[in-house]
C-alpha positions, 0 to 999 in steps of 0.5 A: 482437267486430268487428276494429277494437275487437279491434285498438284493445284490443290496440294499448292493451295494448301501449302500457300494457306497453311503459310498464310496460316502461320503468320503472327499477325492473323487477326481472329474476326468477329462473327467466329462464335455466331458462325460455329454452330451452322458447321456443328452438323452436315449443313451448308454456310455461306461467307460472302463478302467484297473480295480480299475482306478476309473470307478465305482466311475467316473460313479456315480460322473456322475449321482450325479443329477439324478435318477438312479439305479445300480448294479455291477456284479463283485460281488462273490454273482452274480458269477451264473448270467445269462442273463435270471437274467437281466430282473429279475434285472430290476423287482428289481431295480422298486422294490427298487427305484421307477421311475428312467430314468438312469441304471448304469451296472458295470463290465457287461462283466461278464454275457454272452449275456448282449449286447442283454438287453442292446440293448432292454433298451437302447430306454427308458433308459440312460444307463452307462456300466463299464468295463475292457475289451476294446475289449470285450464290444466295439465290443458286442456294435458295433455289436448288437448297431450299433455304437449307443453308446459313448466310454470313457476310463478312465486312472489311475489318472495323475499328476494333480488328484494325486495332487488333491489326494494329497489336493495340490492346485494350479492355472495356476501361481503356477508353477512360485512360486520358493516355490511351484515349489520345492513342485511339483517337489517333489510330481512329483518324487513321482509320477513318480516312484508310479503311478497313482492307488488309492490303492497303496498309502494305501496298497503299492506294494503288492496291485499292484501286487495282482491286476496284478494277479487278471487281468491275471486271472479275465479278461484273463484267464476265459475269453478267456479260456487260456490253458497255464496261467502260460505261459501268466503270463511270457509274461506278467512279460517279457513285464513288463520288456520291458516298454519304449522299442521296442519289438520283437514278435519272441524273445519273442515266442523262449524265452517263447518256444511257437510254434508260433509268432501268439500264442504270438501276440494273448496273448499281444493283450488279455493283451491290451485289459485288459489295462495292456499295449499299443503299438505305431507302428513307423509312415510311409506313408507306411502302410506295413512298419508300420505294419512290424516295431517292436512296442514300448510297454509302461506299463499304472502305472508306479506304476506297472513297480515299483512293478514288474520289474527287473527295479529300479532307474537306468532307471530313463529315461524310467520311464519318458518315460512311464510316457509321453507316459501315458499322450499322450495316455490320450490326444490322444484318447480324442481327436481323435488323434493317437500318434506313434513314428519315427525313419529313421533307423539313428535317432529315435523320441520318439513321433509323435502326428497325427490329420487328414493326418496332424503330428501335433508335434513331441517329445522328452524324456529324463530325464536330459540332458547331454554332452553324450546325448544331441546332439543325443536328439537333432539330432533325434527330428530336424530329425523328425521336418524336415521330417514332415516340423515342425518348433517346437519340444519340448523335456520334461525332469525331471527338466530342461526348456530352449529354443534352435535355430537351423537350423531355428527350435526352440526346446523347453525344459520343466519339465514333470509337467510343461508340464503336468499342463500347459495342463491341464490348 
């Protein structure tokens, strides 16, 4: 590509983001603080995540004080970029701007061999890649970095930005206001069933759906060269459609009539790897066992089950479900810790929370708690607690809060946003 139209994208692009920028309604989102010190020194952080989560923007909300120059390459115009463009990209970027010691690359993945720049830049510069393919870039940088670069992973917005979306404000106190409690309670129930997506809330369920599309094709297809794409779109809908539930690898390869479970195993892993889902293995000591359990798949925007499921109001339980699994997975890999779910063949955990060799917490999902249900709740948390020598469980519901005593163990009932917000607190 000649200088002059490289220089014409660039300059577009930094028009376009400076506008964005300059909106009112930009949310600030968490993980800002925890991100700040990988860019202190020459160093290279990569913000990965499903598309439109909020990377680019995140990214820039990053480097708001210092100089830097930027370009994304999910752009048509770049559509024939190569790797002997980059350095052409750089001669640009002194050309427009100057001095400048950061470089933000979005959506890098799309130009093959991009690692290799990277790689030469990365002693003079602090560099900021976006991306949204998991797999994709951490293994380019694991190979040709040396493990010398820092990994986030951004999610879709949770309940505490969604108020802030929402210009809801509120303090650690605000949830013992019985008024302002209604009022989080009513944008939760919003949230449960909308998801955590900017765009929706403009443009609503065609939106999601059309980013499905775009995911399949953009991040899988093209990708990975997919021969059958309608077959990988099915699984995908399938799986969209299992959310909150355990899944079985042979049902799904005779209900798609795929040749083989590896064909089937190799799509969910490519769908993973573009953020669509996450599986939990059930915990065992026994990593043969854990490794042959059925997996439970969860969806990362309840906004997406909404928009392309067969699964309305009636599964109100799984939503909630998927919702805390969401906000499990935003924690544990924050924080370094690994989240699975238990059963023992007569009671099943929704969640265990792993640190170290250590089981940490064990937890509970239910939507209200009923005569018909509350004792099986019940018996399958204190059946996890007793296994990994737990006093306390905590069992998460839509509206209820109490405390229960049983057998020398105390179980704890919160509201999901309660939970969420205390947290974050």
């Amino acid at each position: 590509m000649n200088k002059n139209s490289l220089k014409n994208i660039i300059q577009d692009q930094k028009e376009m983001i400076e506008q964005k920028l300059g909106q009112p309604n930009i949310i600030q989102r968490f993980g800002k603080e925890s991100c700040l010190p990988y860019i202190k020194y020459p160093n290279v952080l990569l913000v990965s995540g499903l598309r439109r989560a909020g990377k680019s923007i995140f990214s820039h909300l990053l480097l708001s004080n210092v100089s830097y120059s930027y370009i994304n390459f999910d752009d048509e115009r770049l559509f024939d970029a190569s790797t002997k463009d980059l350095n052409t990209i750089l001669e640009c970027f002194y050309d427009l701007n100057g001095t400048f010691d950061t470089i933000l690359l979005d959506e890098i993945q799309n130009i093959k061999g991009w690692e290799l720049f990277v790689n030469r830049l990365r002693e003079k510069y602090k560099i900021i890649i976006t991306g949204s393919n998991a797999h994709l870039l951490s293994h380019e940088l694991a190979t040709h970095l040396t493990g010398r670069y820092s990994l986030f992973t951004l999610y879709p917005l949770s309940f505490r930005e969604f108020l802030n979306f929402r210009s809801f404000e509120l303090n650690k106190n605000s949830y013992h206001s019985t008024k302002i409690r209604a009022k989080i309670h009513g944008l939760f129930d919003d949230y449960l069933f909308s998801g955590g997506i900017f765009e929706y809330y403009t443009f609503g369920k065609e939106f999601l759906r059309n980013l499905f599309t775009s995911i399949i094709t953009k991040d899988i297809v093209l990708r990975y060269k997919i021969k059958y794409p309608i077959v990988l779109e099915e699984l995908a809908l399938q799986l969209i459609n299992y959310f909150s539930s355990k899944i079985s690898i042979s049902n799904l390869t005779k209900n798609l009539n795929l040749k083989s479970p590896h064909t089937t195993l190799k799509y969910i892993k490519y769908l993973e790897n573009s953020f669509l889902f996450f599986l939990l293995p059930k915990f065992s000591y026994k990593i043969k066992e854990q490794l042959s359990s059925f997996k439970k798949l969860y969806v990362i925007d309840n906004g997406l089950i909404n928009s392309l499921s067969f699964s309305f109001m009636e599964n109100k339980g799984r939503f909630l479900e998927n919702l805390v699994a969401i906000e499990l997975k935003r924690m544990t890999t924050e924080s370094g810790q690994e989240l699975f779910y238990w059963d023992n063949y007569n009671h099943e955990c929704d969640f265990i929370v792993k640190r170290g060799n250590k089981i940490k917490q064990a937890i509970q999902v239910c939507y209200e708690l009923t005569a018909q249900n509350k004792d099986r709740e019940i018996k399958g948390l204190v059946a996890a607690m007793h296994e990994f020598k737990l006093n306390e469980g905590l069992i998460l519901t839509n509206h209820e809060e109490d405390s229960i005593k049983t057998n020398n163990k105390i179980i704890t009932i919160l509201p999901v946003a309660k939970w969420i917000l205390e947290k974050d607190f």
